[in-house]
N, C-alpha and C positions, 0 to 999 in steps of 0.2 A: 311883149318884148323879152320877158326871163322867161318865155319858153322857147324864142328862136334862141337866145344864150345861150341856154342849155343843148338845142340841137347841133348848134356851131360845136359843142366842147365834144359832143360825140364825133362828129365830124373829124376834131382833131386826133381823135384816140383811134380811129379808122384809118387814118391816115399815117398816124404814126406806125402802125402794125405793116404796112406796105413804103413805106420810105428807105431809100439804103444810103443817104446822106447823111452824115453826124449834122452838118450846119443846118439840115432843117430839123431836127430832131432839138436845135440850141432856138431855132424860131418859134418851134411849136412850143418848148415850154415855155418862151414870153408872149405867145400868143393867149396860150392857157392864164398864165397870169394876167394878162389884160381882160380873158372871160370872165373869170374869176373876181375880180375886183366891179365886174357890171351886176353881175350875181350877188355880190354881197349888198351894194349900194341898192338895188331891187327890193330883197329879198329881205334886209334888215333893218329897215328905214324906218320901223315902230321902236328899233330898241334904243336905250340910252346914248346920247351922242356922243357922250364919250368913250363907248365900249366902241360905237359905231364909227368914229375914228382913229381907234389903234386899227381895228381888222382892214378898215381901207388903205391908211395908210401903210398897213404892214405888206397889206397886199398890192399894193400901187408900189412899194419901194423893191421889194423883195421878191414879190415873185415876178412880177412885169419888169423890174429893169435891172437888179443884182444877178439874180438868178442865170438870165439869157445871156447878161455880158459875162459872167464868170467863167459860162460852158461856151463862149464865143475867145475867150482867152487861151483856154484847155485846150481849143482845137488850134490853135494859131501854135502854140505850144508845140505840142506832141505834134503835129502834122497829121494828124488822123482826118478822112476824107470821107471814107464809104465804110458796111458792114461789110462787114469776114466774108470769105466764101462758103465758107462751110456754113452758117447762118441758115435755117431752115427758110426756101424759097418764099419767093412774092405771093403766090398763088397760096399758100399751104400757111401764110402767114395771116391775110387774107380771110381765109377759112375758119381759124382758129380765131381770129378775132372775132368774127361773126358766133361766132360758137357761145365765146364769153358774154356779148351781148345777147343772144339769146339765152342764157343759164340765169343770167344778172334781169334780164325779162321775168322769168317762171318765177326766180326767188323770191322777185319782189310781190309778184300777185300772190304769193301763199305766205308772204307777212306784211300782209294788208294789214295798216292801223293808221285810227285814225289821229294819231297823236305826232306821226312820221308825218312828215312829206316823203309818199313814197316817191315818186318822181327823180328827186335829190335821191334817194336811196338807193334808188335801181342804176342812176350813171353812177353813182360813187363808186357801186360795187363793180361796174363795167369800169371806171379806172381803177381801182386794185387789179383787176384779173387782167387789164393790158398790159400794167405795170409789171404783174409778174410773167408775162408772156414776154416780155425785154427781156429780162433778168433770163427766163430759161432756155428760149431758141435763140440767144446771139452769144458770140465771142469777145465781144471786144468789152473791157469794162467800162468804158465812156456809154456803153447801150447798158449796162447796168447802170449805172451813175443815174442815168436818163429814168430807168424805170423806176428805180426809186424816187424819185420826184415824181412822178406819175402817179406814182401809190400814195404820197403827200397830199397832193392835189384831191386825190381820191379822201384820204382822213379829212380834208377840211369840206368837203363839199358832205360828208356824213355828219361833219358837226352843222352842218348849214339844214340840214334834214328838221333836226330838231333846234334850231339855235335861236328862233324866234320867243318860247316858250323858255331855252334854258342856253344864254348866252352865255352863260362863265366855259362853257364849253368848247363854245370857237378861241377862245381866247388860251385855253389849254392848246386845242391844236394848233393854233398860231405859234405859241411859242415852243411842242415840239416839233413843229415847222424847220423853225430858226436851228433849234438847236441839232435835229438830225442831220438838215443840209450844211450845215458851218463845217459840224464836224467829216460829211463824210466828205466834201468838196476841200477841207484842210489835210483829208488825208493822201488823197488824190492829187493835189496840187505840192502839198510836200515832201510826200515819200512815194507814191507810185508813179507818178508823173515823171520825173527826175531818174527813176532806175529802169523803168520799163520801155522797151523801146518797139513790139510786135502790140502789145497794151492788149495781151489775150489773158482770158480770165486764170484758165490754164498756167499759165510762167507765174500765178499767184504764187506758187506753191515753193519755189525758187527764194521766194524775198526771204532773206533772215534781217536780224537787228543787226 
């Protein structure tokens, strides 16, 4: 069962690299946090129940249902629909995710330990490198918004790596979880949101105080 979880969560990250909807981009990431919360409930079911229900609950609240409806408000908001055109094509988008998954493949076999779950290791580091595949082929900053959550997702599934063994660790990425999506979704919702109307990475450069 946590090994079809974990296939489904690549699944999303494949998925997400060929999508040019913002609205499924706001379902994948509650879809992720509904992965993620089967993952942990799996995955850390020897460790203390109380360490064992902040991470669920954090992850049940936060990343499965704040998360999705906050980037389901943004788009209601801004009216943002589809990625940019200029946006590096379907095909090439594609490619280059397969790429990362294969790099995140090789890395993981040549730091074989057995102290890792390498498994956990090798998707975490295929969601960092989707995450920054958002961030560098798209335009629009709601697809960065996106990949940094992706890269989040990515940090907590590497403290899951090891979190068996050394829980205080999830509990670190849990809360800069919280604190890097608050803030970057506060900045976005109250200062770029409101002034930006094309919402290209580009016109960043425009904002003064």
């Amino acid at each position: 069962m946590l090994l079809a979880l974990i296939i489904f969560y690549v699944v999303t990250l494949v998925y997400a690299a060929i999508t040019e909807r913002f609205r499924h981009y706001a379902m994948l990431i509650g879809l992720q946090g509904w992965l993620l919360l089967g993952v942990a409930l799996l995955r850390l079911h020897g460790i203390d129940w109380l360490e064992l229900s902040f991470v669920l609950v954090e992850t049940l609240v936060f990343k499965a249902v704040v998360m999705p409806a906050m980037l389901f408000a943004i788009i209601r908001r801004t009216g943002i629909n589809r990625v940019h055109a200029r946006s590096v094509a379907v095909f090439n988008q594609l490619i280059l995710s397969f790429a990362a998954l294969l790099c995140s493949v090789i890395v993981t076999y040549y730091m074989a330990d057995s102290r890792i779950d390498m498994v956990f290791f090798g998707v975490a580091l295929y969601a960092l490198l989707s995450g920054m595949l958002l961030i560098v082929s798209h335009k629009r900053i709601f697809s960065h918004l996106v990949g940094f959550l992706v890269i989040e997702n990515g940090v907590f599934l590497f403290s899951m790596a090891i979190g068996v063994e050394m829980p205080f660790l999830i509990n670190i990425a849990i809360l800069l979880d919280i604190l890097m999506s608050v803030l970057m979704l506060g900045l976005f919702v109250g200062k770029i949101g409101s002034r930006l109307h094309d919402l290209n990475a580009d016109t960043l450069t425009t904002i003064k105080d």
